[in-house]
N, C-alpha and C positions, 0 to 999 in steps of 0.2 A: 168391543172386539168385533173383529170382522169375520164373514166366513172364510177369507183369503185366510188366518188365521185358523181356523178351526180345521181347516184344510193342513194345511203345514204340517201342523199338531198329529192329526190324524195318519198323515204318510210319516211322519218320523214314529210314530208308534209303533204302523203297520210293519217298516221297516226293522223295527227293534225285533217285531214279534217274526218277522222274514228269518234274520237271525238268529233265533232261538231254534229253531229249525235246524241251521247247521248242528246243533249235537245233534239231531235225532238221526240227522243224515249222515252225518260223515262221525267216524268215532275216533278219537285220538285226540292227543297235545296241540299241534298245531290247527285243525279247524276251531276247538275251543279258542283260542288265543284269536282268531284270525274272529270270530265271532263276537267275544268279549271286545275287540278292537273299533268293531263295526256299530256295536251298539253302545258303545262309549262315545264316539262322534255322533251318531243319532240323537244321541241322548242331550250333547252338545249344542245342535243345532235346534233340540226340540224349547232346550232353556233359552238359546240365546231368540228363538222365536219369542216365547214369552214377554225376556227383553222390551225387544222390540214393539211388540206390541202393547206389552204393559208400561211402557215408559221406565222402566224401572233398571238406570244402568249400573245398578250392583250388581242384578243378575248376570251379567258379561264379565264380570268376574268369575261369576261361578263358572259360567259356559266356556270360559278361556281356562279355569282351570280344570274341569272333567278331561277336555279336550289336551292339554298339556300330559296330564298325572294320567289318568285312565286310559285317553287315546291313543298315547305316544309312548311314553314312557314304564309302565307296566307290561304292556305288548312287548317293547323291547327287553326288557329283561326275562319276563318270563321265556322269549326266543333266544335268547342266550344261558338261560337254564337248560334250557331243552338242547341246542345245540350243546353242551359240555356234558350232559349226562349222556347225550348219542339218543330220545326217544325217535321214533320212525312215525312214518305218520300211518295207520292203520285204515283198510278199505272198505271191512267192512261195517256197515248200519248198525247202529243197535234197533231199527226199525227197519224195514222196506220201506221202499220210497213210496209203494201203491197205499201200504197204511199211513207215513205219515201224512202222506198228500190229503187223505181224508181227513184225520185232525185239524189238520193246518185251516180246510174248507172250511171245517165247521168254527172253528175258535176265527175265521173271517165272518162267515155270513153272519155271527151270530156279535159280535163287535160294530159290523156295516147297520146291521139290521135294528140292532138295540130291543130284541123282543120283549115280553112280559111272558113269563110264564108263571104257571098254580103247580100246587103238589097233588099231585096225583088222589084222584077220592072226591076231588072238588064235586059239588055237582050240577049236573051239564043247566038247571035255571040258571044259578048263578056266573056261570062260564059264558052265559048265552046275555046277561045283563052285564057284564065287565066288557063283553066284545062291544057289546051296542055303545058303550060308554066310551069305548075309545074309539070308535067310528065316529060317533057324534063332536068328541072332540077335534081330531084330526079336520074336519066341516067345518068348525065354528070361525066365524069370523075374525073374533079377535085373538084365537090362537094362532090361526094362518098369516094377521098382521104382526104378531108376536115374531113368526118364526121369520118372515119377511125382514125387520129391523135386525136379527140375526147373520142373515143372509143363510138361514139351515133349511136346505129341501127337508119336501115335505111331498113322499111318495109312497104312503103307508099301505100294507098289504092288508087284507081284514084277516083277522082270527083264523078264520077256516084254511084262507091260505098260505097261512104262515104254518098251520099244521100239517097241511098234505107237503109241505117244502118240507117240512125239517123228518117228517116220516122218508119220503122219499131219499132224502140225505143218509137218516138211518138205516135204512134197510139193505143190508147187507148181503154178497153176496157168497155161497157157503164157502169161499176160499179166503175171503176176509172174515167173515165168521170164526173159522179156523186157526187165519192169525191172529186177531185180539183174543181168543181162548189161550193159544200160545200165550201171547203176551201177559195176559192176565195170570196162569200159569192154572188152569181150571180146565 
């Protein structure tokens, strides 16, 4: 496999997960359907990647028929359910856009990134011997040549700063505080 491949792969995921987004954003029949649509053809194009790169053309069977049945033809009907029952399409969020937009951030960075994280209590020796151990490895030569015949960058942040990132991403400000309380219902 290539990283042209792993690439692909990853924008039709990204994509899917772009997607999933519309419920949080928009509420109603038709963004679902329009949604469901979207990530039926992604889903489409992420098998017939596969395919393609795995040589393997029974999958384009599969990828021809998600894309037929899923992409096309269930969209359609459920649109013509919706039109005969009369539903409307509705405007507002079941989220805010400022909350979901930080979900979404985080379920990105944290996907792009591929972190390791400990359960909390760990202790900080041992947190301080697992950092050094992925430092060392991300250095080593024949992982670098490993990830080279991959073609997967390799631009690792060390431990400390993948924790002041993902704090800074946390820390909230008291009117999103406020909504995830809302939301949580606490």
């Amino acid at each position: 496999m290539t990283g042209l491949f792993s690439q692909l792969v990853m924008l039709g995921s990204s994509g899917m997960l772009l997607t999933a987004l519309i419920v949080l954003w928009r509420r109603g029949l038709p963004a679902y359907i329009a949604a469901y649509r979207w990530q039926s053809w992604l889903l489409a194009a992420v098998v017939a990647t596969i395919a393609h790169f795995g040589d393997d053309t029974s999958l384009y069977w599969v990828a021809g028929a998600l894309l037929v049945l899923k992409g096309i033809a269930i969209p359609a009907l459920l649109g013509a359910m919706r039109r005969r029952v009369g539903v409307t399409p509705q405007v507002t969020p079941f989220v805010n856009t400022e909350t979901s937009l930080l979900v979404a951030s985080l379920l990105v960075s944290y996907s792009a990134a591929r972190p390791f994280f400990l359960s909390p209590g760990v202790p900080s020796d041992r947190v301080r011997i697992l950092r050094e151990a992925a430092t060392k490895t991300v250095k080593d030569s024949e992982f670098l040549a490993e990830a080279e015949k991959t073609k997967r960058p390799i631009d690792p942040l060390s431990g400390v700063e993948m924790e002041a990132m993902y704090k800074e991403a946390l820390e909230l400000s008291p009117r999103l505080k406020a909504l995830w309380k809302e939301l949580l219902g606490r």
